[in-house]
Backbone as a printed PyTorch tensor [residue, N CA C, xyz], in Angstrom:
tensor([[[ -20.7090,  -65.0190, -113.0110],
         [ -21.0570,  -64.2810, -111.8090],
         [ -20.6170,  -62.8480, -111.9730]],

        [[ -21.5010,  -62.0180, -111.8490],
         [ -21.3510,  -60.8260, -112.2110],
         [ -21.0020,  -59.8450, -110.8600]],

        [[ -20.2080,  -59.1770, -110.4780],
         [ -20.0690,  -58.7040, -108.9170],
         [ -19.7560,  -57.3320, -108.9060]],

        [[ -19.3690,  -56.5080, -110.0430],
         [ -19.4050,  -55.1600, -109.9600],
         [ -20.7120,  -54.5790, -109.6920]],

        [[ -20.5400,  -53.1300, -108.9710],
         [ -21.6370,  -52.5220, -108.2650],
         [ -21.7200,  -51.7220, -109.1350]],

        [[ -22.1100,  -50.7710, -110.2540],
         [ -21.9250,  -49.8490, -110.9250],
         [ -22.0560,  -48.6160, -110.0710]],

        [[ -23.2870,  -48.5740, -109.5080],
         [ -23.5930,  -47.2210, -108.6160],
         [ -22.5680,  -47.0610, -107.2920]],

        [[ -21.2900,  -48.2570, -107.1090],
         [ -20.6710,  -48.0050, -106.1150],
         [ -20.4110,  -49.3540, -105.4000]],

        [[ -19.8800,  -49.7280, -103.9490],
         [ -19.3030,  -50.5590, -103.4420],
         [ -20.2910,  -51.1960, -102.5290]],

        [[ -20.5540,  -52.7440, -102.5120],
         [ -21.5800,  -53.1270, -101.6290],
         [ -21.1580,  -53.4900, -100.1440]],

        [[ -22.0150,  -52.7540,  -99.1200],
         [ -21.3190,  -52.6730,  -97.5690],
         [ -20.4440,  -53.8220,  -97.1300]],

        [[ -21.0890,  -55.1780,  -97.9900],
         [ -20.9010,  -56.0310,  -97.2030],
         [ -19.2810,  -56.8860,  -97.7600]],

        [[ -18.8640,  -55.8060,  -98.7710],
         [ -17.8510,  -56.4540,  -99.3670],
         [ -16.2660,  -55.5930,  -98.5830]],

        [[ -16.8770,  -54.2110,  -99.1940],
         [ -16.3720,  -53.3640,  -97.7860],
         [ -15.7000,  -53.8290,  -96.4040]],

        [[ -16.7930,  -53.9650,  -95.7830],
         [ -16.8070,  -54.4290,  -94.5160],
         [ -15.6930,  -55.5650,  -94.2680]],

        [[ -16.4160,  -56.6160,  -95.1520],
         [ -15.0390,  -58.2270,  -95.1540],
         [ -14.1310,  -57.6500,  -95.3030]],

        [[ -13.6890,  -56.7290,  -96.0780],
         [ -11.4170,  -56.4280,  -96.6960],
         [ -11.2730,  -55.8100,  -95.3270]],

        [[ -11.8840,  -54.6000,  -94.7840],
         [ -11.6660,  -54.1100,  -93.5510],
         [ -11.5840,  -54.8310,  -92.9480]],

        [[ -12.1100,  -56.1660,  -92.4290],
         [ -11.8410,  -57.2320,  -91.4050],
         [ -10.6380,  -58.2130,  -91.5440]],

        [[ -10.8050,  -58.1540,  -93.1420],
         [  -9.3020,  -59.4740,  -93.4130],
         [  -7.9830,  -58.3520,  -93.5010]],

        [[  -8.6840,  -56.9180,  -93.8520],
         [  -6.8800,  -56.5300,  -93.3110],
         [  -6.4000,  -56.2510,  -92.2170]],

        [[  -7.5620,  -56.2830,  -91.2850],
         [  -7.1980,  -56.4150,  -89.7450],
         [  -6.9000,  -57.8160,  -89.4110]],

        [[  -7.2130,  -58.6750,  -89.6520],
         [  -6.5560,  -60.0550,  -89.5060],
         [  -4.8270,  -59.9790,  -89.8460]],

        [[  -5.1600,  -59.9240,  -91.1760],
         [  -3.6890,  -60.0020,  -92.2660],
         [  -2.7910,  -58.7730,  -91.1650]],

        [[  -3.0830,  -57.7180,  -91.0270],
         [  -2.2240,  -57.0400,  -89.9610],
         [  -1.9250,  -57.5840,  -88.5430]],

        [[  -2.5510,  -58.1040,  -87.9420],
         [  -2.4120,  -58.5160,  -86.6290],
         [  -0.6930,  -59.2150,  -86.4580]],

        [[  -0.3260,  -58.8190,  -85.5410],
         [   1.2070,  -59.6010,  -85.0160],
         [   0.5190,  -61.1860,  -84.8820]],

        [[  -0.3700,  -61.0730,  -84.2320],
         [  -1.0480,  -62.4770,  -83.3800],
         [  -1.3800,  -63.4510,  -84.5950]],

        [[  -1.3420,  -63.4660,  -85.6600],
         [  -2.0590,  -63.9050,  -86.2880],
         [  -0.8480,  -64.1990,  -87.5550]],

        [[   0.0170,  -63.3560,  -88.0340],
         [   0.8200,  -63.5970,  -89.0400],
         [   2.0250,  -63.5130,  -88.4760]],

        [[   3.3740,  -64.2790,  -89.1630],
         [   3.1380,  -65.2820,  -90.0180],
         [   2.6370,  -66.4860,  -89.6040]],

        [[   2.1940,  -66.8070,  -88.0790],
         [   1.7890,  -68.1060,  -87.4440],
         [   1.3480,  -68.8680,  -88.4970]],

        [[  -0.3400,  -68.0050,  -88.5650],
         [  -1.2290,  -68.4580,  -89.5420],
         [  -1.2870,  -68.7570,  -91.3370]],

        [[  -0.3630,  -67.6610,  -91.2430],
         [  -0.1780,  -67.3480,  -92.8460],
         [  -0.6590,  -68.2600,  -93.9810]],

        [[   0.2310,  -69.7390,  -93.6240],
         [  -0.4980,  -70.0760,  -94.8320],
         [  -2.0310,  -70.9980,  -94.9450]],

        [[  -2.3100,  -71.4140,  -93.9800],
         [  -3.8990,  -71.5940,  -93.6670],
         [  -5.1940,  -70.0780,  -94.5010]],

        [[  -4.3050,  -69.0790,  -93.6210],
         [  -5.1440,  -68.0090,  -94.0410],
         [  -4.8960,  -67.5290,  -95.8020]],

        [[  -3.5900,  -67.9020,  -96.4490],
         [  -3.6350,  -67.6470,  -97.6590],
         [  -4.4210,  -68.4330,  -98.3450]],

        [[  -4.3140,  -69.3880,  -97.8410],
         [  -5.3700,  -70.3990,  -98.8710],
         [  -7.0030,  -70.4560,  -98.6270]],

        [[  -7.6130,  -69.6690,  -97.4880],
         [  -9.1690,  -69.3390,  -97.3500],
         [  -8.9900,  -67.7320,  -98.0400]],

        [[  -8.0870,  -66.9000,  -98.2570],
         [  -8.2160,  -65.9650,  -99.5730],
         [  -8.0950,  -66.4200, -101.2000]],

        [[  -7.4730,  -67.1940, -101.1430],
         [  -7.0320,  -67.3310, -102.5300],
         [  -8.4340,  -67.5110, -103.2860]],

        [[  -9.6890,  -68.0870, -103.0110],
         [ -10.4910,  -67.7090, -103.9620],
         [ -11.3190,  -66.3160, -104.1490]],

        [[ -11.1750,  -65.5200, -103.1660],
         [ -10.9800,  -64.2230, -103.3500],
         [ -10.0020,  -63.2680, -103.8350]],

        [[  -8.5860,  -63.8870, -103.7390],
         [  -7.4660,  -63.5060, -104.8860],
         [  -8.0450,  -63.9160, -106.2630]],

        [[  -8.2990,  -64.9040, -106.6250],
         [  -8.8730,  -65.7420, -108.1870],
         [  -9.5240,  -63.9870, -108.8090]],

        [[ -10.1450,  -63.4130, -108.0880],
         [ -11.2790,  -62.4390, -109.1760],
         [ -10.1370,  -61.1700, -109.1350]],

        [[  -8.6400,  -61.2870, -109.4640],
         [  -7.9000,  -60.6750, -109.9040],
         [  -7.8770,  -60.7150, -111.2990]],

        [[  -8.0510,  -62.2230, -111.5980],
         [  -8.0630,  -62.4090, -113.0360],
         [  -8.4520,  -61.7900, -113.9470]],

        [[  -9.7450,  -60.9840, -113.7600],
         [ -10.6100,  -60.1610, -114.6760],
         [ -10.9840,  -59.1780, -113.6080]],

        [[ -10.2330,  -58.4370, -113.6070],
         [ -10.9070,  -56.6350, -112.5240],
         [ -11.8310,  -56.1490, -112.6960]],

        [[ -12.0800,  -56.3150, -114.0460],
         [ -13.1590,  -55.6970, -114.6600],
         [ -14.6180,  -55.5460, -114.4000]],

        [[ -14.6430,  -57.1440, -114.0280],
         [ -15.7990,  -57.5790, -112.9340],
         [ -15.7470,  -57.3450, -111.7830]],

        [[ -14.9820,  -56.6330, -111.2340],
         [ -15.1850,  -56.6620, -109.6680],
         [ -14.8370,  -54.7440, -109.3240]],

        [[ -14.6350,  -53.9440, -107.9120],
         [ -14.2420,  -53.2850, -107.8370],
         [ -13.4700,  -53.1160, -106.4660]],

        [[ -13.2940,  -54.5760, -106.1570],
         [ -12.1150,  -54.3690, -105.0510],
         [ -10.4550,  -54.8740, -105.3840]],

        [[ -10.6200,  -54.3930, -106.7620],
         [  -9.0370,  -55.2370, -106.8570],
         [  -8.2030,  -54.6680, -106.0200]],

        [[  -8.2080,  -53.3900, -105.5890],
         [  -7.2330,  -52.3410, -104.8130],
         [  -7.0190,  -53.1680, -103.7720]],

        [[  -8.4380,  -54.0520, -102.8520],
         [  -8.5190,  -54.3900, -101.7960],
         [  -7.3830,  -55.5830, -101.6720]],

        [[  -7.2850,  -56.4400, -102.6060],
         [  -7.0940,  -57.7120, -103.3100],
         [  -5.6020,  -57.0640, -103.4120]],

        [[  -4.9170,  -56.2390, -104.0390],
         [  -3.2090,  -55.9700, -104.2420],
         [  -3.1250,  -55.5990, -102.5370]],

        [[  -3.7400,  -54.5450, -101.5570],
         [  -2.7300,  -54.4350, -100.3180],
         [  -3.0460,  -55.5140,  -99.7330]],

        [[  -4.3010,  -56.9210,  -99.7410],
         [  -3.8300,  -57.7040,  -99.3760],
         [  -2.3520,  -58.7150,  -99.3940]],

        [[  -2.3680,  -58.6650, -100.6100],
         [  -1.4140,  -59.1920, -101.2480],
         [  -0.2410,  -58.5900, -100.4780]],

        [[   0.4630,  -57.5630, -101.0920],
         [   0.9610,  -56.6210, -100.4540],
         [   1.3770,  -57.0770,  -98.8640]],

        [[   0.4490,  -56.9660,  -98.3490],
         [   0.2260,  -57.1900,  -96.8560],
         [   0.9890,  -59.0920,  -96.2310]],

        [[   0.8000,  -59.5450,  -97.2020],
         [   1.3240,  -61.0560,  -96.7880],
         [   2.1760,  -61.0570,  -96.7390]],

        [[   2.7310,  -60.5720,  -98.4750],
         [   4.2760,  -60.9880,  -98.2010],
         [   5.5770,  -59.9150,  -97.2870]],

        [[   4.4490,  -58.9200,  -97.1770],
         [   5.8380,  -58.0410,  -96.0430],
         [   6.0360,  -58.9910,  -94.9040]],

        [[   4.2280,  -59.4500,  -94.1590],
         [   4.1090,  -60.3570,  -93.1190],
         [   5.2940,  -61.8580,  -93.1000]],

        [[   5.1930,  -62.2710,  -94.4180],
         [   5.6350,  -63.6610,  -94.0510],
         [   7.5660,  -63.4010,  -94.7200]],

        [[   7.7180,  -62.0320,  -95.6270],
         [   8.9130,  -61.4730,  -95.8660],
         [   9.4630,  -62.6590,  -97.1110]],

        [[   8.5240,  -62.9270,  -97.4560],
         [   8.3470,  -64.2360,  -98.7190],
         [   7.3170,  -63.8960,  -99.0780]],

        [[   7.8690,  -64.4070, -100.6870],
         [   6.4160,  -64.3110, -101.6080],
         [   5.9330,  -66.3100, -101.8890]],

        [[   4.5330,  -65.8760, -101.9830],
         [   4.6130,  -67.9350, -102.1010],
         [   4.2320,  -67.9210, -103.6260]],

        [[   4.0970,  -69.3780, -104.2640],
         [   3.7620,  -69.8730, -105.2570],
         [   2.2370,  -69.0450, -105.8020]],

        [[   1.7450,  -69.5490, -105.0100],
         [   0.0320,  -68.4890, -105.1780],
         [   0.1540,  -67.2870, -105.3440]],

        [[   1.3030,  -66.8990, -104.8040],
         [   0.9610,  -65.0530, -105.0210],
         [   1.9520,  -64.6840, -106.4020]],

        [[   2.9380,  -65.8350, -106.7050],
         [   2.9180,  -65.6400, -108.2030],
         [   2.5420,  -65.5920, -109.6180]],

        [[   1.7830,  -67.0080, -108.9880],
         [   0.4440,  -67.2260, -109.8920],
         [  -0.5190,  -66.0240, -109.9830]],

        [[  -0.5460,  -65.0770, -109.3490],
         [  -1.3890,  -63.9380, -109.6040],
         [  -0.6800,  -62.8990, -110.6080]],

        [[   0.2800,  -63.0580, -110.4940],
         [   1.5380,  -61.6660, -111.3710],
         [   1.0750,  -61.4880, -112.9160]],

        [[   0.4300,  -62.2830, -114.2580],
         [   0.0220,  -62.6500, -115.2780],
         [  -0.8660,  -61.2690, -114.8580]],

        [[  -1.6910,  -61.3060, -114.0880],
         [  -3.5860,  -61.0450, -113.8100],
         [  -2.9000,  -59.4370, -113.9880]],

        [[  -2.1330,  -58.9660, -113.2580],
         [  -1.3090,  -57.8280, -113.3660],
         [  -1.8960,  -56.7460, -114.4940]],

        [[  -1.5290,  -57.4740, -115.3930],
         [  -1.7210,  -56.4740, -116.7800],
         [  -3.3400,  -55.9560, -116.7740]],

        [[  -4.3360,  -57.1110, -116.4480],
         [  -5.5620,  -56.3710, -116.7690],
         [  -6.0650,  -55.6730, -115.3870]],

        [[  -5.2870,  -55.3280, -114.4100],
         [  -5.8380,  -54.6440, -113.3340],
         [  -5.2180,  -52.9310, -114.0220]],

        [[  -4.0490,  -53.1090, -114.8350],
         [  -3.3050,  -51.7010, -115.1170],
         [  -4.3440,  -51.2490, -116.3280]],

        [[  -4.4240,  -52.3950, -117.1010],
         [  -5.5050,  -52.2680, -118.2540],
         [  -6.8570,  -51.5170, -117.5690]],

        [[  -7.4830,  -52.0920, -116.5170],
         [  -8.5000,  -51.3170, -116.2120],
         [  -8.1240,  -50.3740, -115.7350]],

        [[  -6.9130,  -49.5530, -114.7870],
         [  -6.6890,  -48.3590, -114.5300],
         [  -5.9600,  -47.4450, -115.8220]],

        [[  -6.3600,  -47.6870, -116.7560],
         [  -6.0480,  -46.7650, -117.9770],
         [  -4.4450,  -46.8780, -117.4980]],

        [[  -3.4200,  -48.0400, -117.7600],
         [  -2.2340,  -47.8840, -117.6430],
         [  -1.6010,  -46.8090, -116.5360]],

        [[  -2.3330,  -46.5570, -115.2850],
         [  -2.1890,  -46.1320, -114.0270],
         [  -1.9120,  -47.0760, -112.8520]],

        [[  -0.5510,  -47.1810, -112.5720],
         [  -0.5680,  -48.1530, -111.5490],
         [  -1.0700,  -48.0710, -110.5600]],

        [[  -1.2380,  -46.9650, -109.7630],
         [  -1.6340,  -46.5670, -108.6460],
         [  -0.9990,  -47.9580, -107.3150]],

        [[  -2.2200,  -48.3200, -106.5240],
         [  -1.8390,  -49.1260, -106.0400],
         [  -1.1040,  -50.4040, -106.5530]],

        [[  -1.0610,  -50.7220, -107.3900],
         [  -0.9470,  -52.2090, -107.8850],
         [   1.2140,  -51.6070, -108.1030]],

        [[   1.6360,  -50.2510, -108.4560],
         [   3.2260,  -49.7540, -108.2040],
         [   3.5230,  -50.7840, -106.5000]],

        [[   2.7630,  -50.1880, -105.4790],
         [   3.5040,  -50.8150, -104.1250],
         [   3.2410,  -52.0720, -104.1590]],

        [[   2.1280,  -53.0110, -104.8470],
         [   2.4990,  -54.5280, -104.7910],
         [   3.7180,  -54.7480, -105.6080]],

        [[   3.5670,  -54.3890, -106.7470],
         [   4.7760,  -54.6110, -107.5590],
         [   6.2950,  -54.9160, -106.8850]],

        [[   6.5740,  -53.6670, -106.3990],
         [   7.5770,  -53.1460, -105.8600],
         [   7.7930,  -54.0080, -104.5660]],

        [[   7.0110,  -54.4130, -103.9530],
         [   6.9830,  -55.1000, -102.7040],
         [   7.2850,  -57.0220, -103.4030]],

        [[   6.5490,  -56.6520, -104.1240],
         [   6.8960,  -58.7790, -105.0130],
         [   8.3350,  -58.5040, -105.3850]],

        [[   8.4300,  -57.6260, -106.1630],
         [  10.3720,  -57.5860, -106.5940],
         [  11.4190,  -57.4290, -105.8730]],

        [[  11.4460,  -56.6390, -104.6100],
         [  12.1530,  -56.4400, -103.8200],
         [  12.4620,  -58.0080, -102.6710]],

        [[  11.2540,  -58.2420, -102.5530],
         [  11.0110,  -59.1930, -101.8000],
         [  11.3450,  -60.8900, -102.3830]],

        [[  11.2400,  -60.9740, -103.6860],
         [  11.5050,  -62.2390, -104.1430],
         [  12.4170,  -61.8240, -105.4010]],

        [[  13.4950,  -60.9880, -105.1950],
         [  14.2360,  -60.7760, -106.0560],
         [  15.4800,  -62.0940, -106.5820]],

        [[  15.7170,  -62.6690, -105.5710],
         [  16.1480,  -63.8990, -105.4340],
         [  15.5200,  -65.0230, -106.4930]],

        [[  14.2720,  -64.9120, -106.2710],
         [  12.8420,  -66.0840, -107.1290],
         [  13.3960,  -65.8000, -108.8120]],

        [[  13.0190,  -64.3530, -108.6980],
         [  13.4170,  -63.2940, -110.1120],
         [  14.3310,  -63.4360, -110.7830]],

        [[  15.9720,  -63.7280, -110.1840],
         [  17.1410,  -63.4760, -110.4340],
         [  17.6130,  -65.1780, -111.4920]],

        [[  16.5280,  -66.2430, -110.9230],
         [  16.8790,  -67.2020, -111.7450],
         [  16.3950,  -67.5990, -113.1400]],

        [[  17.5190,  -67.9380, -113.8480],
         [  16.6950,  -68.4870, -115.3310],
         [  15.6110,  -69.3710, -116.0070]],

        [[  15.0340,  -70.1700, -114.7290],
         [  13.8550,  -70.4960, -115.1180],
         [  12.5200,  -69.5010, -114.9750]],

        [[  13.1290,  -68.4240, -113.9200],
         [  11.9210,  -67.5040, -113.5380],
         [  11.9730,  -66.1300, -114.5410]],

        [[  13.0450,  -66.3190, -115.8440],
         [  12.9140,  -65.0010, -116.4810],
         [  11.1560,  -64.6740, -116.6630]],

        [[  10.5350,  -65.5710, -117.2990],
         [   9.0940,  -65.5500, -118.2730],
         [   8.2680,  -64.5120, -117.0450]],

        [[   8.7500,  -64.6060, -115.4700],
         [   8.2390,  -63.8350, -114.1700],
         [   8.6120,  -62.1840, -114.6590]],

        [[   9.9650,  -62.3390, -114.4350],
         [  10.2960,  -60.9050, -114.6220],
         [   9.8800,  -60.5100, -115.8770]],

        [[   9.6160,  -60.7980, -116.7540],
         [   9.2740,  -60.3140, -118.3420],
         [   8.1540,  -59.7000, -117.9270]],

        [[   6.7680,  -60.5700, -116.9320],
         [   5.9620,  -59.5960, -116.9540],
         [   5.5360,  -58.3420, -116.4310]],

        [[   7.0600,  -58.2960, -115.3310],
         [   7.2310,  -56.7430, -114.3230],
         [   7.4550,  -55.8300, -115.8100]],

        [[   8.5570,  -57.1040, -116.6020],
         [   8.7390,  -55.4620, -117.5570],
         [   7.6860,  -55.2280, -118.5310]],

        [[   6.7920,  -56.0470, -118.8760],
         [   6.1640,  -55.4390, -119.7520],
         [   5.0500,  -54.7490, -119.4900]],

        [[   4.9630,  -54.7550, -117.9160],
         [   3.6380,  -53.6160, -117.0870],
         [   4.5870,  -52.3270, -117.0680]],

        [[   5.6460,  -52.4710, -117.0610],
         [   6.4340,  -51.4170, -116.8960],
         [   6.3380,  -50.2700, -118.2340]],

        [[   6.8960,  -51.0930, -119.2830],
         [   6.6150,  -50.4650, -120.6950],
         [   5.1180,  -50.0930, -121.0070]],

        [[   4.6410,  -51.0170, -120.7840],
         [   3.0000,  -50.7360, -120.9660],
         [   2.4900,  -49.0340, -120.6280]],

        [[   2.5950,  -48.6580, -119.1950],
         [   2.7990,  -47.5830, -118.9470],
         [   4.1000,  -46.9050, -119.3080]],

        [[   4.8580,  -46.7320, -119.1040],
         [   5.9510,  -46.0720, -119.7600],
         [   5.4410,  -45.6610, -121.4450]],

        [[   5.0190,  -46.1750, -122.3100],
         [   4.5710,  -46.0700, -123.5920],
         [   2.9570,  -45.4090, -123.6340]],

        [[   2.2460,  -45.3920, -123.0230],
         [   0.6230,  -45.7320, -123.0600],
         [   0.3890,  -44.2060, -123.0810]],

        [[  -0.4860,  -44.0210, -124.0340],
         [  -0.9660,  -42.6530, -124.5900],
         [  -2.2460,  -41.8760, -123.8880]],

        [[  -2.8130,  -43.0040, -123.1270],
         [  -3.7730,  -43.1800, -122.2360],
         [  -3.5110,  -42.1870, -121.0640]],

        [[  -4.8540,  -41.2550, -120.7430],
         [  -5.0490,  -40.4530, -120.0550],
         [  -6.1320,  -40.8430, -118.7700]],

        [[  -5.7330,  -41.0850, -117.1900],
         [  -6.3270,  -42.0930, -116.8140],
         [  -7.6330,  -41.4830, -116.1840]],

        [[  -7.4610,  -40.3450, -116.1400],
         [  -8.1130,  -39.1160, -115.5290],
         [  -8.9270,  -38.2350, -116.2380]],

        [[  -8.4930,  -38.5440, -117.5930],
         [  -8.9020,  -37.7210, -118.5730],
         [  -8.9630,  -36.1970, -118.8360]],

        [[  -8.1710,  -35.6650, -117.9150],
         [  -8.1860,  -34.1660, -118.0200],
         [  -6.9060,  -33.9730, -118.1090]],

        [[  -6.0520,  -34.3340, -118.4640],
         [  -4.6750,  -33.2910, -118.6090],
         [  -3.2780,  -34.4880, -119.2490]],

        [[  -2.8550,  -33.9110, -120.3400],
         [  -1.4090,  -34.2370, -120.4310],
         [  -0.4720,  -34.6240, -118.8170]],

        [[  -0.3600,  -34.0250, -117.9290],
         [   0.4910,  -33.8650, -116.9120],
         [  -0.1110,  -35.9460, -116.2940]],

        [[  -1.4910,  -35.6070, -116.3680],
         [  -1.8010,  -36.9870, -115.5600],
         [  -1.1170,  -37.9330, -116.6500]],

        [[  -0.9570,  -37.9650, -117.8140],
         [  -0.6970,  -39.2180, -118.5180],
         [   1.0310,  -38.8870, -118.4370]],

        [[   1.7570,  -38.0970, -118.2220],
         [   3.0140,  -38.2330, -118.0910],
         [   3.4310,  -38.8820, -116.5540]],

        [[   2.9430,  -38.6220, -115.7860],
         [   3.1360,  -39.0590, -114.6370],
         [   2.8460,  -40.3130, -114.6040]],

        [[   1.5330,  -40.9210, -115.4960],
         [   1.4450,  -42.4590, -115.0030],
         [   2.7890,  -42.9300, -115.9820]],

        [[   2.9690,  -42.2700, -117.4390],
         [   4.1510,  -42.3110, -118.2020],
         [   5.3130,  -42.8780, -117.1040]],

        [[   5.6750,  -42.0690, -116.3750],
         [   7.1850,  -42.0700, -115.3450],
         [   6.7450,  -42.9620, -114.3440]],

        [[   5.4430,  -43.6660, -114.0610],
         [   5.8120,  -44.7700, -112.9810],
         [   6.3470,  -46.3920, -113.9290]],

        [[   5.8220,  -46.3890, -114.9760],
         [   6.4080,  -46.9970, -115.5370],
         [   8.2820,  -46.8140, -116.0390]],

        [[   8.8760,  -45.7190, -115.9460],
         [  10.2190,  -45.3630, -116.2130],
         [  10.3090,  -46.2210, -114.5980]],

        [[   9.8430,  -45.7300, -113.8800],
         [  10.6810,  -45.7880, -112.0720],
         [  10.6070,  -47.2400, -111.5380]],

        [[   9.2950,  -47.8320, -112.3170],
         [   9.4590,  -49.3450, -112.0210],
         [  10.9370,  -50.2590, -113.0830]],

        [[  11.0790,  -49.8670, -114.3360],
         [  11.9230,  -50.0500, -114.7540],
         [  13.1540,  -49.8570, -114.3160]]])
């Protein structure tokens, strides 16, 4: 299934994230609902796996994002997404952009999850998105040294 728009974003995909992040925001609605509603996203989380095909991953991390401030827990499902990580940075030319405040929001938030020795293989892969950028020669913008040092240092700051 092929779902990228090349010429741009289709209304109707648009439209849905604008509606589920007004859901996902609502007081009325989270954490009541939370995990009913995580699990009618999660096959719309799934096309994290490959970004490449799609062009709402952005939409897909402040959801994310958005749960676990809501429920102030991260769940099983939204770890199972952390792997997918690398090829959303991979498609932003080693630019975290959005995918820095999910990050930062999963670590802070399930630092506890993190801190144990069965969950090192978890944290290995914060650090190796970390290095990834921190190292990456990759210019994401393509016009200037300055842009590839800066995505350079979000990788130092996630570290």
């Amino acid at each position: 299934m092929k779902v990228v728009n090349p010429g741009g974003s289709y209304p109707c995909i648009v439209k849905g994230w604008n509606i589920l992040r007004q859901i996902i925001s609502a007081k009325d609605y989270m954490p009541k609902y939370y995990e009913p509603f995580e699990s009618i996203l999660l096959p719309l989380f799934e096309f994290i796996s490959d970004p490449k095909k799609i062009d709402f991953e952005d939409d897909i991390l402040l959801a994310i994002k958005t749960l676990i401030r809501k429920r102030k827990g991260v769940t099983e499902n939204v770890w199972r997404m952390v792997p997918c990580f690398s090829q959303v940075l991979e498609k932003n030319k080693h630019c975290f952009g959005l995918l820095m405040d999910t990050v930062n929001v999963l670590i802070v938030t399930g630092r506890d999850f993190l801190a144990t020795p069965e969950n090192k293989p978890m944290l290995d892969h914060f650090v190796t998105l970390a290095c990834t950028a921190l190292f990456s020669l990759e210019d994401a913008a393509g016009k200037s040294i300055s842009t590839r040092i800066s995505n350079n240092a979000e990788g130092a700051v996630l570290l």
